[in-house]
C-alpha positions in Angstrom: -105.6 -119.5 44.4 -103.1 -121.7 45.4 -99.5 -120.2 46.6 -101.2 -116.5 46.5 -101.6 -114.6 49.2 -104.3 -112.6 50.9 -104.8 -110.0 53.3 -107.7 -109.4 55.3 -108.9 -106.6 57.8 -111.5 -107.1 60.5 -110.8 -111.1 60.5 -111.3 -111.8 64.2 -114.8 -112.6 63.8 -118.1 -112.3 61.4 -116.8 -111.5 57.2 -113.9 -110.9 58.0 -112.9 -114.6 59.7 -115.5 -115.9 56.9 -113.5 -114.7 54.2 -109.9 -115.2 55.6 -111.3 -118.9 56.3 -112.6 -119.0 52.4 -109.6 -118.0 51.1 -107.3 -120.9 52.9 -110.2 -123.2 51.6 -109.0 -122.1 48.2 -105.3 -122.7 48.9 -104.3 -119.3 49.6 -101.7 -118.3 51.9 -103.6 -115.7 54.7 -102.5 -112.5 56.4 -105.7 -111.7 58.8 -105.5 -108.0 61.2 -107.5 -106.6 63.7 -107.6 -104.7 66.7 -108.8 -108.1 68.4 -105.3 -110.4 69.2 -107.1 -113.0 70.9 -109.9 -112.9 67.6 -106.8 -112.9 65.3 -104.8 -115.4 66.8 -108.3 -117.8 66.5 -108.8 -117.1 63.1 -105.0 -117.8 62.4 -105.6 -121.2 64.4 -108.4 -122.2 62.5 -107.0 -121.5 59.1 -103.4 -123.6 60.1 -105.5 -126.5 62.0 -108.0 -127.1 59.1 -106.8 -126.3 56.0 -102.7 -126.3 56.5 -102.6 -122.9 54.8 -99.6 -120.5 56.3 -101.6 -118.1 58.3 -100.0 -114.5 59.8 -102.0 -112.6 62.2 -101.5 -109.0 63.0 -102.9 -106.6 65.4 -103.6 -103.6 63.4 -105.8 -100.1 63.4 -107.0 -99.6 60.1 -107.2 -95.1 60.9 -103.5 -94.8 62.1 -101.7 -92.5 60.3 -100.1 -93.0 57.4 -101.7 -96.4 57.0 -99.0 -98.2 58.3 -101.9 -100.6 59.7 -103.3 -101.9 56.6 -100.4 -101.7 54.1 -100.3 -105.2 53.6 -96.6 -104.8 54.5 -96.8 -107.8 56.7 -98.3 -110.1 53.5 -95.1 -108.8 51.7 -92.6 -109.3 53.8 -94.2 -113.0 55.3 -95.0 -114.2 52.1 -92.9 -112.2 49.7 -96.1 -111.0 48.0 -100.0 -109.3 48.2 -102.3 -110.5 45.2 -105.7 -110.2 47.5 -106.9 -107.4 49.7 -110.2 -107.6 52.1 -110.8 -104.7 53.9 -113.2 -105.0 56.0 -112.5 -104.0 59.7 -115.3 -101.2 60.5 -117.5 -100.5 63.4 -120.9 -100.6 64.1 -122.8 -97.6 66.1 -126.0 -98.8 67.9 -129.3 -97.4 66.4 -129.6 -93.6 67.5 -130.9 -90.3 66.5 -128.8 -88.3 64.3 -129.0 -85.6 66.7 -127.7 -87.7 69.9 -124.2 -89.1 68.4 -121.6 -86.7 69.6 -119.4 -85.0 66.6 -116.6 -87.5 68.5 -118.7 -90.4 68.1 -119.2 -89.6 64.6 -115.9 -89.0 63.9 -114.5 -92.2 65.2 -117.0 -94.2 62.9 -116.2 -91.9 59.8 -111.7 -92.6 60.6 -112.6 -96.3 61.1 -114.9 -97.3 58.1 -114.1 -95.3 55.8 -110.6 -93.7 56.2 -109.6 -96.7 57.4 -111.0 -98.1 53.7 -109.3 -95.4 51.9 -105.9 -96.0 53.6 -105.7 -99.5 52.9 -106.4 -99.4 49.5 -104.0 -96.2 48.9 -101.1 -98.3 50.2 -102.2 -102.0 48.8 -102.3 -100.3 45.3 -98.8 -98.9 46.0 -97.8 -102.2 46.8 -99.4 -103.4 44.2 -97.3 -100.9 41.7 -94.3 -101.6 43.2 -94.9 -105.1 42.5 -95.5 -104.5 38.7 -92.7 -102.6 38.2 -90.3 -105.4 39.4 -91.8 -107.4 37.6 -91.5 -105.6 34.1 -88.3 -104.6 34.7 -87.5 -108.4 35.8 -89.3 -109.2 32.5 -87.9 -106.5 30.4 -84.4 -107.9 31.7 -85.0 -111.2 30.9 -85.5 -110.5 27.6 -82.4 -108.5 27.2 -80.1 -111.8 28.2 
C-alpha cells in the first residue's frame, strides 16, 4: 500500500480511527473526516507521530448536498490521487421503541448512515472514472509517440 492513498469517514474515534491508523501501518498516505475537528486532528496526530505517513484531516458532513463532504476531493487534490475509500461516519440512536423516534429523528439517522453512504460512494466512483480515463488516454497516448 505504500505511496497510495486513502480516505476515511467517521475517523475521529472507534473503526474509523482503527482503520485510518491500519492503513498508515501499511504505508498508505491518509485523508481521515469527520464532523469531530478536535477527533480528526488526533487521529491525523497519531498517524504522522507513529508511522510518518502524510496524514490530511477534514471536517466533513457526510448528508450535505451534493456530497461535497465525502468526495474524496481533498485525497485528490493533497495527494494527487484516491485508490481507497472507508466510509464509515454514521450515528448511533439509543435503544427505543419504534413508535417513540420522531419522523425527524429518523430522518437524521436515515441522511447520515445511509445517504451519507450512498453520496460518498456516488462521487468516489466518479473520481475513480475520472482517474481511469486519464490514465487510458495517458496510456493510449503513450503508445502513439
Amino acid at each position: 500500500m505504500t505511496g497510495k492513498v486513502a480516505f476515511v469517514t467517521g475517523a475521529a474515534n472507534g473503526i474509523g480511527r482503527a482503520t485510518a491508523l491500519a492503513f498508515a501501518r501499511e504505508g498508505a498516505n491518509v485523508v481521515v473526516a469527520d464532523v469531530s475537528e478536535d477527533g480528526n486532528q488526533e487521529t491525523a496526530r497519531m498517524i504522522g507521530e507513529t508511522w510518518w505517513a502524510r496524514a490530511r484531516s477534514q471536517m466533513r458532513r457526510v448528508a450535505g448536498r451534493g456530497g461535497e463532504g465525502c468526495a474524496g476531493q481533498g485525497a485528490r487534490g493533497r495527494f494527487g490521487r484516491l485508490d481507497f475509500a472507508f466510509n464509515n461516519a454514521g450515528v448511533e440512536q439509543p435503544i427505543t421503541a419504534a413508535a417513540e423516534i420522531t419522523e425527524e429523528e429518523w430522518n437524521r439517522i436515515i441522511r447520515i448512515n445511509l445517504s451519507g453512504i450512498f453520496l460518498c460512494m456516488k462521487y468516489e466512483i466518479a473520481l475513480d472514472a475520472e482517474a481511469r480515463r486519464r490514465r487510458d488516454c495517458e496510456h493510449r497516448f503513450g503508445a502513439l509517440a
